[in-house]
ZALOLUM-619907 format. One record per residue (C-alpha): residue in one letter; chain; x, y, z. Coordinates in pm, whole numbers, plus 32768, in hexadecimal, padded with zeros to 4 digits. Each point is the difference from the previous one (the first is absolute). Last residue first. Layout:
<sites>
A_A_X_Y_Z
...
</sites>
This chain:
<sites>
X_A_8F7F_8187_7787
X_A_802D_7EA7_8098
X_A_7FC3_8058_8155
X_A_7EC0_8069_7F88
X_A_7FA6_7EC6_7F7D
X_A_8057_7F5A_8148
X_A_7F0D_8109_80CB
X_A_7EF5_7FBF_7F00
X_A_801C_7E6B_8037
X_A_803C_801B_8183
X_A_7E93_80BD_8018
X_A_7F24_7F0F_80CC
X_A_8140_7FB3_80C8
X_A_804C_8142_806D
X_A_7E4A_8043_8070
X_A_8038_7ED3_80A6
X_A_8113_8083_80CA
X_A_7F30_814B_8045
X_A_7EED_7F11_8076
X_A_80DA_7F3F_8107
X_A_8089_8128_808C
X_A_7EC0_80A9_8006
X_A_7F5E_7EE6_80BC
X_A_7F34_7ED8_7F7F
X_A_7F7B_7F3E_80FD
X_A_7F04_7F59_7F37
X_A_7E74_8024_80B6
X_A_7F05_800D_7EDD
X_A_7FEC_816C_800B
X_A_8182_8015_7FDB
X_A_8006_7F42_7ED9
X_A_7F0B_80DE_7F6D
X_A_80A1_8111_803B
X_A_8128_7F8C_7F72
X_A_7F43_7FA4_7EE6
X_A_7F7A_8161_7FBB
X_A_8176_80A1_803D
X_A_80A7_7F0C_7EE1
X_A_7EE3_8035_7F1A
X_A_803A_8182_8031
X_A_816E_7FD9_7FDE
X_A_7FD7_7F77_7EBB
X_A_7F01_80DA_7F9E
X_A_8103_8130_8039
X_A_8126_7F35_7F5B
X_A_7F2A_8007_7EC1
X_A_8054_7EE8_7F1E
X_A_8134_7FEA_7F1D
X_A_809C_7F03_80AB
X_A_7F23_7F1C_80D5
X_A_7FEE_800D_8153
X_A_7FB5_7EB8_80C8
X_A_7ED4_7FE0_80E5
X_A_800B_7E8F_8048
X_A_8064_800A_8192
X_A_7EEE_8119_8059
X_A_7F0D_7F0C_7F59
X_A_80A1_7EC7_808E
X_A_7FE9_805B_8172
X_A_7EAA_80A3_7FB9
X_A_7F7A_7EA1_7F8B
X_A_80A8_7F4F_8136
X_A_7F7E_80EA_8109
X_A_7E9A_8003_7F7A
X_A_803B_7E74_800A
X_A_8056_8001_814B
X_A_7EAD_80D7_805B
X_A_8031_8123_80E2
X_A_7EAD_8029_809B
X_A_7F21_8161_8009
X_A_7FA2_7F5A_7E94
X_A_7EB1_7EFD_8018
X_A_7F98_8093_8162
X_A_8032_816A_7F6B
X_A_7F44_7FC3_7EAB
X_A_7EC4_7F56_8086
X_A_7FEF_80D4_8115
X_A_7FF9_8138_7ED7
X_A_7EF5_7F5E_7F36
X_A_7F18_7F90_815E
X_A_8048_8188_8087
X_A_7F92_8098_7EC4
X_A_7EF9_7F41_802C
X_A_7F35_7ECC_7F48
X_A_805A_7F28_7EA4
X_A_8196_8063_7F84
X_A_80A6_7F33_8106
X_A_813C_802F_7F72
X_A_80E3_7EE9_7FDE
X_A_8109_8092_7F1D
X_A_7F9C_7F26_7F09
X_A_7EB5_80B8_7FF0
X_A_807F_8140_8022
X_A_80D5_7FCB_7ED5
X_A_80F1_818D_7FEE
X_A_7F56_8071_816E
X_A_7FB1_8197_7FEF
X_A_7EEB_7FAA_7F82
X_A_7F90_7F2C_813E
X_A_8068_8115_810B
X_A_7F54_80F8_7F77
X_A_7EDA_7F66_7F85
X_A_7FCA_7F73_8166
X_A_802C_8157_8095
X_A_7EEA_8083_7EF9
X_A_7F0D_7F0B_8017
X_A_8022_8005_81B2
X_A_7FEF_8195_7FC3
X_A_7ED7_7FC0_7F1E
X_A_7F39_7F1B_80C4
X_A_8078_80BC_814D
X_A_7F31_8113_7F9D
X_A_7ED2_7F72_7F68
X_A_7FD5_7F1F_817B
X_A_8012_8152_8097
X_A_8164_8043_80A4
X_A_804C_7FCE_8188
X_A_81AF_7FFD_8017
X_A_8002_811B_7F4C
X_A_8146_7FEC_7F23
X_A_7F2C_8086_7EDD
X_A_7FB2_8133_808C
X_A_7E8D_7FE7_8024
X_A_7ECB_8094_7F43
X_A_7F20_80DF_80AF
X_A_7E7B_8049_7F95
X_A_7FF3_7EA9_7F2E
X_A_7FCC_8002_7EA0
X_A_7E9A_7F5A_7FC5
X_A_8013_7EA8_7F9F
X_A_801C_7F80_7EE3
X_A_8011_7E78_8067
X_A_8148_7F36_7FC3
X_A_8019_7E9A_804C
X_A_8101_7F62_80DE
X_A_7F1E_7FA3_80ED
X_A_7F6F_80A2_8132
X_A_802A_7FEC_816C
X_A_813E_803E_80E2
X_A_8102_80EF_7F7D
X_A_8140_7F45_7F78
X_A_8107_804D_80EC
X_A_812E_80FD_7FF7
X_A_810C_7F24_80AF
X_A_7FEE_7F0D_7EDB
X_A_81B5_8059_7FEC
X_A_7FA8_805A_7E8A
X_A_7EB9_80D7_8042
X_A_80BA_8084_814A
X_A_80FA_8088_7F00
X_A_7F4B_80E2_7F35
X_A_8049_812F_8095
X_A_80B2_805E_7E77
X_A_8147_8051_80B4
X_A_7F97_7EA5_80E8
X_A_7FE4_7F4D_7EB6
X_A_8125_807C_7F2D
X_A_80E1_7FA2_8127
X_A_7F74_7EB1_8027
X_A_8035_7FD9_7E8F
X_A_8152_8063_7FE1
X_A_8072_7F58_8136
X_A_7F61_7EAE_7F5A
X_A_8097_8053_7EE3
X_A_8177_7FFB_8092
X_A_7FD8_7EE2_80E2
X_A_7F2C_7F2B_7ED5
X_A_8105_802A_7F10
X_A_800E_7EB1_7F5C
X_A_7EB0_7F9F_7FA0
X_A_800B_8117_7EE2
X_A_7F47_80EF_80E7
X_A_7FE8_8160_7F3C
X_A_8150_80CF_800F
X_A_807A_7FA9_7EA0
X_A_7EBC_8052_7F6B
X_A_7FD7_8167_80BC
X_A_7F27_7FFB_80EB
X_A_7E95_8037_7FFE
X_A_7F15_80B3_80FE
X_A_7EAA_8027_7F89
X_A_7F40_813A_7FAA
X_A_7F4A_808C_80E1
X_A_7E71_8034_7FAC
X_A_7FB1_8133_80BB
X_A_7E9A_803B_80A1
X_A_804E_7EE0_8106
X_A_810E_80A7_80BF
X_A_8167_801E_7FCC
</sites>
């Protein structure tokens, strides 16, 4: 990428976009999306902020040789946008940034600190919710079996982000129970 192309911005799909309770899975996403976009040392802050300046915009004339945007030395212009687009896409790709506890004034690097020191801990009640989500999911007869097992796979996940030692075992035994009602109707035919 270089500065004569405007990118666009890297969203996920709805059901992959932080929710609060899939932080290991998003934040692998996004980490991943960064360094294939070399835009990583803009979240990690190891691409710096040139010295001198503000943040306003001058027309100036294009510079001679742009740089790759994982240049560790960009012009002040340069690392404005990258640093405006790595924060935008981390921060859209965050369902309530706000309530997520995103630093949303400042660097990429401030928004995405804000996000890892908040969520790279297992919380008890993070544990807890997913515990009861994956526990809940019931299927009802008459709805798709596909969705089912598609709500059933999401939530594991989930529960598995926040830290419950579900195994296969224990999953495919869930996955019995959440369906006892079908398999006892079909008996019955």
């Amino acid at each position: 990428m270089n500065m004569s192309q405007n990118p666009t911005l890297f969203l996920l799909p709805t059901d992959e976009k932080f929710d609060g309770l899939n932080w290991p899975s998003f934040e692998i996403t996004m980490t991943e999306a960064a360094c294939g976009r070399e835009l990583i040392g803009y979240l990690t802050g190891e691409i710096k902020r040139p010295e001198g300046g503000d943040n306003t915009r001058v027309k100036a004339e294009m510079p001679e040789r742009l740089t790759w945007w994982g240049a560790l030395n960009p012009t002040l212009d340069e690392w404005l946008q990258r640093n405006a687009y790595a924060r935008s896409m981390m921060t859209l790709n965050v369902f309530n940034p706000i309530g997520a506890g995103v630093c949303m004034a400042g660097s990429a690097a401030a928004a995405w600190a804000s996000l890892t020191i908040l969520h790279d801990t297992k919380t008890d009640l993070g544990l807890i919710h997913a515990e009861e989500e994956l526990g809940s999911i019931k299927y009802v007869d008459g709805s798709s079996i596909e969705a089912h097992f598609k709500a059933l796979r999401t939530a594991w996940a989930k529960a598995k982000d926040q830290g419950v030692g579900i195994d296969d075992r224990h999953f495919m035994q869930g996955l019995v129970a959440s369906q006892l009602d079908m398999q006892e109707m079909m008996l019955h035919l």
